[in-house]
N, C-alpha and C positions, 0 to 999 in steps of 0.2 A: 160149089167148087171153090176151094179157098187160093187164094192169090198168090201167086211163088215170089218169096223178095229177090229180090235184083239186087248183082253184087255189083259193090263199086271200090276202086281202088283207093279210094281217097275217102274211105267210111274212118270215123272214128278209131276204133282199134289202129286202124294199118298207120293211122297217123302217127298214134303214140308209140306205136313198136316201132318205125322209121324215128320217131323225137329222140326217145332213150338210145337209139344207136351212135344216130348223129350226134348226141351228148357225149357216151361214152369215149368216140373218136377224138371231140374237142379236148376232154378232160384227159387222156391219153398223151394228147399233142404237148400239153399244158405242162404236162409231170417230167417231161422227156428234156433233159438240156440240153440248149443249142450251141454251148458254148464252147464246148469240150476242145476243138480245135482254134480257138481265140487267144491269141498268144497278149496278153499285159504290157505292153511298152512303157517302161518310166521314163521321164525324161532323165537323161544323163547329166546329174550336177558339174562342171566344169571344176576338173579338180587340178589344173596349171598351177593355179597359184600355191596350195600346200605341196606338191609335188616339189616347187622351184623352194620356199622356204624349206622342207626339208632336205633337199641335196646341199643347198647353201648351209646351212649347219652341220652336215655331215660335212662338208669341206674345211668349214673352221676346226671342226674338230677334229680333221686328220692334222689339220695344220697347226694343231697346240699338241696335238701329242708325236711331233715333228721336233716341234721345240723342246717340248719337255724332256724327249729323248735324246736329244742335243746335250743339253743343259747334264742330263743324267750320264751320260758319257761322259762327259767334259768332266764332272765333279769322280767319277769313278776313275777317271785317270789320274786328276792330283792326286786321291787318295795311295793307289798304286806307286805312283810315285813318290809321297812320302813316308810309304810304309819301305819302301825299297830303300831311301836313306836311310831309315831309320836301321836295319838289317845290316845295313853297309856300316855303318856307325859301331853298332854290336859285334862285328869280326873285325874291327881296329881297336875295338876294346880289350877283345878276347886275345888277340894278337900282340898287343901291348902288354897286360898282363902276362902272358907266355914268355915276353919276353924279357918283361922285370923280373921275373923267377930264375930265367938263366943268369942276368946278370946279376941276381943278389946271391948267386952262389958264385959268381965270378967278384963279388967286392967292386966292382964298378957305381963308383958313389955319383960321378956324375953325369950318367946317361941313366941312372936310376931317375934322377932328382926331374931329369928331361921327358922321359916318359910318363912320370906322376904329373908333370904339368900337362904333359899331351892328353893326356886321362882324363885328367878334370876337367880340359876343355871339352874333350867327345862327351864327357857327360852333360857338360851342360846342353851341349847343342842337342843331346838324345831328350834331354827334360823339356827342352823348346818344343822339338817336333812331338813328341807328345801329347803337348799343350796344345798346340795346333790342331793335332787331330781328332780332340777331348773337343774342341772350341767350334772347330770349323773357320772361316771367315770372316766371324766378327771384329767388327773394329773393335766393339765394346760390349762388355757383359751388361746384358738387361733381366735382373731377374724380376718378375712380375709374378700374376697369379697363375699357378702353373707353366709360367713362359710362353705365354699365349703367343703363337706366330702363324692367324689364321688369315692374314689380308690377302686374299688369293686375288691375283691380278693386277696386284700392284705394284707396277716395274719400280726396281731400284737398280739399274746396272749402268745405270748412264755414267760420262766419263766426268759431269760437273751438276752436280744436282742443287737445286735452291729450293729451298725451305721457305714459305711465306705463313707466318705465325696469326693469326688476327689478334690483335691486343686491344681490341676496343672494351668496352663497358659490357657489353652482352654476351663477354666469354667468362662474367662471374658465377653467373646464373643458366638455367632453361627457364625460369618463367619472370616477368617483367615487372610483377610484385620485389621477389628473391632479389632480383635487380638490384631496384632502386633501393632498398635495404640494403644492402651490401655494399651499395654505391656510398652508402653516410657513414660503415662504419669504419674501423682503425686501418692502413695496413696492410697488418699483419695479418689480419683475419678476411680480407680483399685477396692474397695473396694464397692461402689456404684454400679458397672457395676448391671444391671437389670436380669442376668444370675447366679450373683455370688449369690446376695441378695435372690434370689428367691429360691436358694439351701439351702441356709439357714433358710427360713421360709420353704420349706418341712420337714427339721429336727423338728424345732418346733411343728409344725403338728404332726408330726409321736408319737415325747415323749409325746406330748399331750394325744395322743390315745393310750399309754401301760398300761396295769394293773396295780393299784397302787402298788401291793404287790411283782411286778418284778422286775427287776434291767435292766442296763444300762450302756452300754458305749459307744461315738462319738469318731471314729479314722480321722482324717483328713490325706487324700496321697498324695505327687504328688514322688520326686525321696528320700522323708523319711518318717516315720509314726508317729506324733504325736499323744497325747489324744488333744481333746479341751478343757477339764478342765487340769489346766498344774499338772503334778508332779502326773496322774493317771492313768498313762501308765502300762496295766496288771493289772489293777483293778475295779472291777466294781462297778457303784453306784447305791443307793436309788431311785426309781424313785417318793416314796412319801418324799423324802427330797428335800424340794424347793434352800437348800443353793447351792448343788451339783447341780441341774439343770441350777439357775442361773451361779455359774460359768462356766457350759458347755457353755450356748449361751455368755457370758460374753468373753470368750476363742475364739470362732466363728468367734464372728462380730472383732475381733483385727486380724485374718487370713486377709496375701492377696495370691491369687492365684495366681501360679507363678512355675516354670521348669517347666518337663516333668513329664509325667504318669509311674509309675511302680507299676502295679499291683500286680505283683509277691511279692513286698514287705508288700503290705497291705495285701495279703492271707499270707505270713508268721508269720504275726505276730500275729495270730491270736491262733496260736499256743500256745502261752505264757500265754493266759487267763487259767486262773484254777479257777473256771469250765469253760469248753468248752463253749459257745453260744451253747443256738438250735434255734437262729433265727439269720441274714445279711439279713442287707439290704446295696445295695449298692447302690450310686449314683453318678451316672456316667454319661459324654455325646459321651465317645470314646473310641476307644480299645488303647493300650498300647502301648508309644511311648519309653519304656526302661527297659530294665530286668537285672539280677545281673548283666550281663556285660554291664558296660558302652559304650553307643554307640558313640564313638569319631566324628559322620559326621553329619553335618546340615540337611540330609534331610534320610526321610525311607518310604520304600514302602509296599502297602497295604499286601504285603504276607509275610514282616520281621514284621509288627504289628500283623498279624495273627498267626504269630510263637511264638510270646513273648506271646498272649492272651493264647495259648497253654500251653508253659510252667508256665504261673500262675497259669492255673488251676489244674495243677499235685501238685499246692504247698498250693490248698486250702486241710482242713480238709473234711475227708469224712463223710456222715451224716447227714450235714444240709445244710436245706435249703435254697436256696440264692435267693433274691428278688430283681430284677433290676427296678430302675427308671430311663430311658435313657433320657437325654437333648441333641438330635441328633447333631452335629455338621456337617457344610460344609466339604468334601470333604472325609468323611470316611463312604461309604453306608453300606461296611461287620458290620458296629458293630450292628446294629440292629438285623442282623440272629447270630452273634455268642453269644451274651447273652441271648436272647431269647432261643437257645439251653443249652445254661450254668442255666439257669433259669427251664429249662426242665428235664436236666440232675440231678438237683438238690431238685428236687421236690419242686422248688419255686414259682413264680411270675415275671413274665413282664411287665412292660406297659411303655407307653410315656406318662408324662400326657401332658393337654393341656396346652399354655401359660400363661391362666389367674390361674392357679392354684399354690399355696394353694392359 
């Protein structure tokens, strides 16, 4: 009689049918994400600070186009109002003429003779406002290339503006080769250099564009401070008197550039106007190669020009505003950040213009 097997739960088979289950389940668990309801939290970058610069420039900028719209009123009302003289002028023409007609058939020789001079004069004053309207408010005509008038932010409305020229040797040239070769030669060809010349038509520009009803002075620096109209040193002039302008540029173009820079002297002397400025402008292409103390040695380094630019500025008057037009030269990069902060400091204006300017 043969032997009956005995079942048992934990025979081989039942183990692997149980294994492959418990497999299946794992690998089921596996494939299933648990993630689904797991929300990502980035940290939040702290965005105060561009929030506060950008409202702050949205504020300047309602606050320039404030002004600007001021300024555009303002000029849209002279204009109004000189086209309205002008109108008024034209029926005293019309009117006069009307009325020479009657009397030249009435033979009235001397209220003729009276009206043809009343004529002539309403013409002229029509040919004036005109001119004026043709012109705008220039003190002076500046024709350049194309009439470049792009120095955007450069206040000229002040009641007495000063002009500080730099006349030293490094406003022959942009590079320190060019320099000193121009430094040895004639003159007249010192006087030509395309750096100096170009200094001197931004002056011209500038007087061009002040208020007629302001005043004016042009100091030229380099180790003294002249006026460039001579013998008006501490005095300010007309900017609608053509004779006083003419001798300013008159005074100019007979300058040749030549020493050293001492700024310290050109903020001193500024001192001596009565009344004060409440506008400088100054132009310049370098910081300051000499201060009270005369520097007895041929050469000086970027942090003894950084010290003298220091002590000029302790010798400007506090107040006003100073406006830099930089003419970069080779081998002094600080001077662009330190006027640019003296221009800051001052509640002024920076720029460099471009080459082809004025």
């Amino acid at each position: 009689m043969a032997n009956k097997r005995k079942f048992s739960t934990f025979s081989l088979s039942f183990l692997d049918i149980m294994s492959c289950g418990f497999g299946a389940v794992i690998l089921v668990f596996l494939i299933i994400r648990h993630d689904v309801n797991t929300q990502v939290e980035s940290p939040q970058v702290p965005l105060d600070a561009e929030v506060n610069l950008l409202q702050q420039e949205i504020t300047e900028g309602k606050d320039n186009l404030v002004a600007i719209k001021n300024t555009l009123s303002l000029l849209n009302q002279e204009f109004v109002e000189t086209n309205g003289l002008a109108r008024r002028i034209n029926d005293e023409i019309d009117a006069i003429e009307n009325m020479l007609k009657v009397l030249e058939r009435e033979n009235d020789d001397q209220q003729i003779k009276q009206l043809q001079k009343e004529l002539k004069k309403l013409a002229s004053e029509k040919k004036e406002l005109e001119q004026q309207i043709k012109q705008g408010n220039d003190a002076r005509r500046f024709q350049g290339q194309g009439q470049r008038q792009y120095l955007t932010g450069l206040k000229l409305d002040g009641s007495r503006t000063l002009i500080l020229l730099d006349a030293s040797a490094s406003m022959l040239d942009n590079t320190i080769v060019n320099i000193i070769r121009r430094r040895n030669m004639s003159e007249q060809h010192q006087k030509q250099s395309d750096k100096w010349r170009r200094a001197i038509r931004a002056v011209e520009w500038l007087t061009a564009k002040f208020p007629l009803e302001s005043q004016f002075q042009v100091y030229s620096f380099n180790t003294d401070v002249s006026a460039a109209s001579s013998h008006t040193l501490d005095q300010w002039l007309a900017v609608d008197n053509p004779e006083q302008l003419k001798q300013t540029f008159d005074g100019l173009y007979q300058l040749i550039p030549k020493g050293g820079t001492n700024l310290e002297l050109a903020f001193s002397a500024i001192h001596r106007l009565n009344p004060m400025p409440d506008n400088i402008i100054l132009i310049t292409d370098s910081l300051p190669t000499q201060g009270q103390r005369k520097n007895n040695t041929h050469t000086i380094s970027s942090k003894e020009r950084e010290a003298l630019f220091e002590q000029a500025v302790n010798a400007l008057p506090q107040g006003i505003p100073v406006n830099v037009l930089l003419w970069p030269m080779e081998g002094d990069p600080v001077a662009a950040s330190a006027f640019w902060k003296l221009a800051q400091y001052t509640s002024g204006s920076f720029m460099s213009p471009s080459r082809d300017w004025p």
